[in-house]
Residue, then its C-alpha position, 0 to 999 in steps of 0.5 A: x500500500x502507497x500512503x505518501x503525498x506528492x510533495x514527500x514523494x518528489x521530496x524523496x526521489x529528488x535525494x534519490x536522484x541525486x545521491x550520486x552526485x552528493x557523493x562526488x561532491x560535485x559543483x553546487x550549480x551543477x547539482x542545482x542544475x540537475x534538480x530543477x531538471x528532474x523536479x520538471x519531469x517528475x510525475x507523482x502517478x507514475x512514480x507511485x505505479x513504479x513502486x511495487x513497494x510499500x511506502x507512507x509519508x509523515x503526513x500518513x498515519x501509517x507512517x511508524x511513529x518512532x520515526x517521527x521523534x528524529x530531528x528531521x524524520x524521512x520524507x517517506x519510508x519504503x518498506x517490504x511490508x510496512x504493516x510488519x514494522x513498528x508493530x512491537x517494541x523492537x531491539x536493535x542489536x548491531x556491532x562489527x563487520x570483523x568481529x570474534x567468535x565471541x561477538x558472533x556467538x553473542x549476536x546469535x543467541x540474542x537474536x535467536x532468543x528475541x526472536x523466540x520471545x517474539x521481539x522484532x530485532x533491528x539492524x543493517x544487513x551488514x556483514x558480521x554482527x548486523x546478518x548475524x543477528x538477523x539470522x538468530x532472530x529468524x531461526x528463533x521463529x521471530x521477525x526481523x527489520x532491515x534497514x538499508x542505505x539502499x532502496x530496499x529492492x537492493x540487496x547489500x551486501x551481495x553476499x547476503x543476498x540469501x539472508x536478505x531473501x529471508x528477511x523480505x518473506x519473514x520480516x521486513x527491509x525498509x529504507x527512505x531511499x527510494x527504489x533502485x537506489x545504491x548504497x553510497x557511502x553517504x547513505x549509511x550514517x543517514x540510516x543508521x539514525x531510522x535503524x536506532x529510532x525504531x528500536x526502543x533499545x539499542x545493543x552494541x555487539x563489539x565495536x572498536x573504538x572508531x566504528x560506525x557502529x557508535x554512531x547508531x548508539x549516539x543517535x539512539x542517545x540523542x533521541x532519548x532512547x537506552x542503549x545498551x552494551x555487551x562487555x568484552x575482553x579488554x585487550x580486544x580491539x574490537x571491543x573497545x568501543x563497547x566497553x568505553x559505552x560501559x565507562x559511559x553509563x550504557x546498560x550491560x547485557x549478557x544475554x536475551x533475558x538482559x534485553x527483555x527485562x531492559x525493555x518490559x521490566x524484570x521478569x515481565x517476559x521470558x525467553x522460552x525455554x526451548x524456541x523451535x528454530x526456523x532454519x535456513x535451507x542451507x542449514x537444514x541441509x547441513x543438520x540433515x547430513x550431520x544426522x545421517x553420520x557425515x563428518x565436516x569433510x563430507x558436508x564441504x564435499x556434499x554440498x559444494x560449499x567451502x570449509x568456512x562457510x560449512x563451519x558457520x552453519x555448525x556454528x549456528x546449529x550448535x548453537x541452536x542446541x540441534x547439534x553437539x560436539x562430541x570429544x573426538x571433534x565430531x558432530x552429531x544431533x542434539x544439544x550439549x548435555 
């Protein structure tokens, strides 16, 4: 459904437009220049026709009020499913693109338990802890929210094509960039602010101490929302930026029941017990395998795929508790004793 006023949508695709050029820095009377000619030719219907997306403007009612508390909220918000959005009090849960093991299996299980506790879990489709985090909350049965620099019909990063399909059945990708717009680097600070103010809390998962990351977590800050940290090792790098927001006054988290009492009060909603995951193919496939006897070896031969690839969806089962190691090295189904 399409619930944008002309004047917002014009709005809208002007800055879309004209991304590039704001990019390149380019000559204030050339851009000057190129707006007026758009703004000429630009037809509000066709537009509209062209979406094959869900769009609302701030003159909508549709439009997701958490967006209306930023300093200057989007003209539009494109969405997969916009009536998926803003329906429960979401966590964004976001962190480095590098990050350790340690920050890979704490993004897992805080997405998955969200997910099971039926939290929508926020974050940017990045590589490392933003696709981690979306892969936890949907194998956790739950919904998830990606936010783009991108129009939303542009799946960014490529690698996370698979993950980004996911999202668009189960969840929702939403942007206030219109369609067909590439993700210039511009782009990711204006979005990090949409990723902080659709979240009432915001959880850092490692971040160095000059990280975009940090930024999301100031624009959560500045619009009065908490935010919130998952402490690391104080040798690490990756982790300096999230043990300074501690110094700082951030709320510590070790886990999805942390986040679930931060944003309904302790003890109010629990992480289930034992949440039914809902797997990716890739790794059902894997699970498969491993429960016909395959080793590590085997699955890389079976499936084509690399070795580290295999070892991420080991991983996430693990994990999950599908799947345990045993003291040889090896895997076999059901969880750690």
């Amino acid at each position: 459904m399409i619930d944008a006023c002309d004047s917002c949508l014009r709005r809208s695709h002007l800055t879309g437009f004209l991304a590039g050029a704001i990019e390149r820095r380019g000559p204030q009377a050339e851009r000057g220049g190129e707006a007026r000619s758009f703004l000429r030719r630009f037809d509000p219907r066709a537009a509209r026709a062209a979406l094959g997306v869900d769009a609302a403007c701030g003159h909508s009612d549709r439009f997701p009020a958490q967006l209306r508390e930023l300093p200057r909220p989007p003209a539009v918000l494109y969405a997969t499913r916009l009536d998926r959005v803003g329906e429960e009090p979401a966590a964004v849960v976001i962190g480095s693109r590098r990050p350790s093991e340690y920050g890979r299996t704490v993004a897992y299980g805080l997405g998955r338990g969200l997910g099971a506790a039926g939290v929508p879990v926020v974050s940017g489709l990045a590589l490392g802890i933003d696709a981690i985090a979306h892969r936890g909350c949907l194998d956790g049965g739950g919904r998830t929210v990606a936010v783009l620099a991108s129009g939303v019909d542009v799946a960014y990063p490529r690698t996370n094509r698979r993950l980004y399909e996911r999202i668009r059945e189960h969840g929702a990708v939403v942007s206030e960039m219109p369609p067909g717009t590439r993700p210039y680097r511009w782009l990711f600070p204006a979005r990090n602010r949409v990723m902080a103010a659709l979240g009432r809390l915001t959880v850092v998962v490692e971040a160095a101490e000059r990280s975009g990351t940090l930024i999301t977590a100031d624009c959560a800050a500045d619009i009065g929302r908490d935010v919130a940290d998952v402490p690391g090792r104080v040798t690490s790098d990756v982790a300096a930026g999230t043990n300074g927001l501690l110094r700082t006054g951030a709320a510590l988290v070790t886990g999805p029941q942390d986040v679930l009492d931060l944003l309904y009060g302790v003890g109010v909603r629990q992480v289930p017990a034992s949440p039914a995951p809902t797997l990716d193919p890739q790794d059902e496939r894997v699970l498969g395998l491993v429960s016909r006897g395959a080793g590590v070896d085997d699955l890389g031969r079976e499936l084509g795929l690399p070795a580290s690839t295999v070892r991420a969806a080991l991983a996430r089962l693990e994990l999950g508790g599908l799947i345990r190691r045993t003291a040889s090295g090896a895997f076999m189904v059901g969880g750690a004793r």
